[in-house]
C-alpha positions, -999 to 999 in steps of 0.1 A, spaced: -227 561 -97 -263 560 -89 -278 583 -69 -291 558 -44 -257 539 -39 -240 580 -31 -270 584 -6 -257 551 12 -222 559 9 -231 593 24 -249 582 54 -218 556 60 -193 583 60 -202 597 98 -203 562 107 -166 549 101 -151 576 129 -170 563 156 -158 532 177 -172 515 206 -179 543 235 -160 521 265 -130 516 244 -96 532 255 -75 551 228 -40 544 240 -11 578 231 13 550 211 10 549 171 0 514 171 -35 525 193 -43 551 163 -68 530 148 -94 524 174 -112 501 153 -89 477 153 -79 472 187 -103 469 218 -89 481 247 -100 490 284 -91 518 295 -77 507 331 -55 481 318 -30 478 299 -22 457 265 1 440 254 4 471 220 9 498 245 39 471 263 54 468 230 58 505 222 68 512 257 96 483 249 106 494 214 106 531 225 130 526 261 154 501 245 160 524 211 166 557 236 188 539 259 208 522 231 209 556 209 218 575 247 252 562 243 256 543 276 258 506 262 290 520 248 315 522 280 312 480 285 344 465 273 328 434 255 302 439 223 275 434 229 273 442 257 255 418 288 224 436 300 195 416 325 165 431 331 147 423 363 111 429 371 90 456 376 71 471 401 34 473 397 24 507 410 -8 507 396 -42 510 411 -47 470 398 -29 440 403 -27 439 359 -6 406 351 -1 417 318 24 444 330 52 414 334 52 412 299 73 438 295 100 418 310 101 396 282 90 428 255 122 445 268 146 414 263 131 406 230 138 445 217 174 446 232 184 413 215 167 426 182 189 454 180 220 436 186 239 461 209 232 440 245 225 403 248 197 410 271 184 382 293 161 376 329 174 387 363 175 353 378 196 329 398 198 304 371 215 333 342 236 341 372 247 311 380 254 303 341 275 338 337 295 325 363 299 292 347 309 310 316 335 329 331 350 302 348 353 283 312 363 315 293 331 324 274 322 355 283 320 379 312 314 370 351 284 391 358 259 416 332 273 448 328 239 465 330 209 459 348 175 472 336 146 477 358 114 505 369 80 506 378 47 517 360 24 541 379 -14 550 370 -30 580 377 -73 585 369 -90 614 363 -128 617 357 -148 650 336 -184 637 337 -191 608 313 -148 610 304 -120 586 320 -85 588 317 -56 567 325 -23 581 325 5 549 330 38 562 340 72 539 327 103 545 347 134 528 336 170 529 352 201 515 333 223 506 359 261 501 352 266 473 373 308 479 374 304 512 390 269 506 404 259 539 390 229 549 367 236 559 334 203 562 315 170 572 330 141 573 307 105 575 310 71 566 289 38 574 289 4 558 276 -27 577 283 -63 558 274 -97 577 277 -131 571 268 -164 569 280 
């Protein structure tokens, strides 16, 4: 190698840690690579949505409490969330969708939308004999966002709560709770 080409290489080196000074670094794996993903750090993406969905559906499924329904799988809906955040971010009612999609995936709930239209069809289904007259869970939560500011530093801690309700007993049987945290400059 020539001495010239180690002397570029060697200045490059410093270089390939450093990322953009306003982007956010988000706490899930998939946010480890800054220089791939461009994030703000008072909003949310849809990456941190999709590890908040992938980690909530694997703890409530490996909690045990999709076991006690009768049928397999089980019928779980999943209404929406509450926006407790300091922003009215849209992209939060993605996780809706994020949460359905990871339920189904694993196979142990036939997750689907809280609304009057999958109500009215589980009713229909029941009344034909093809499944069960209402969901046996319900899924919902909020988010939450708290800021904090060190001089030139900002942080944004978002706050997941989830509830799996048992809708036969009306009781909760899995709490969980996530956290993404984005700072930068």
């Amino acid at each position: 190698m020539s001495a010239r080409l180690l002397f570029v290489l060697c200045g490059l080196i410093p270089l390939m840690g450093s990322g953009c000074g306003t982007a956010g670094r988000g706490a899930s794996p998939r946010a480890a690579a800054p220089a791939q993903l461009l994030t703000k750090i008072d909003k949310l993406d849809i990456q941190d949505l999709d590890a908040v969905a992938s980690e909530c559906a694997q703890r409530a499924v490996e909690s045990g409490a999709l076991k006690s329904a009768p049928d397999s799988p089980v019928v779980l809906v999943v209404s929406g969330f509450r926006n407790e955040t300091q922003n009215d971010d849209p992209t939060i009612s993605a996780l809706t969708y994020l949460l359905i999609d990871k339920f189904n995936t694993i196979g142990k709930a036939h997750a689907m939308l809280d609304d009057p239209v999958v109500r009215e069809r589980l009713k229909t289904n029941f009344l034909l004999g093809k499944g069960p007259r209402s969901p046996d869970y319900m899924l919902g939560g909020s988010v939450a966002q708290f800021r904090t500011q060190e001089g030139r530093t900002q942080q944004s801690t978002f706050i997941f709560h989830l509830k799996l309700t048992d809708t036969h007993i009306g009781e909760i049987v899995w709490q969980g709770e996530h956290q993404v945290t984005k700072q930068g400059t």
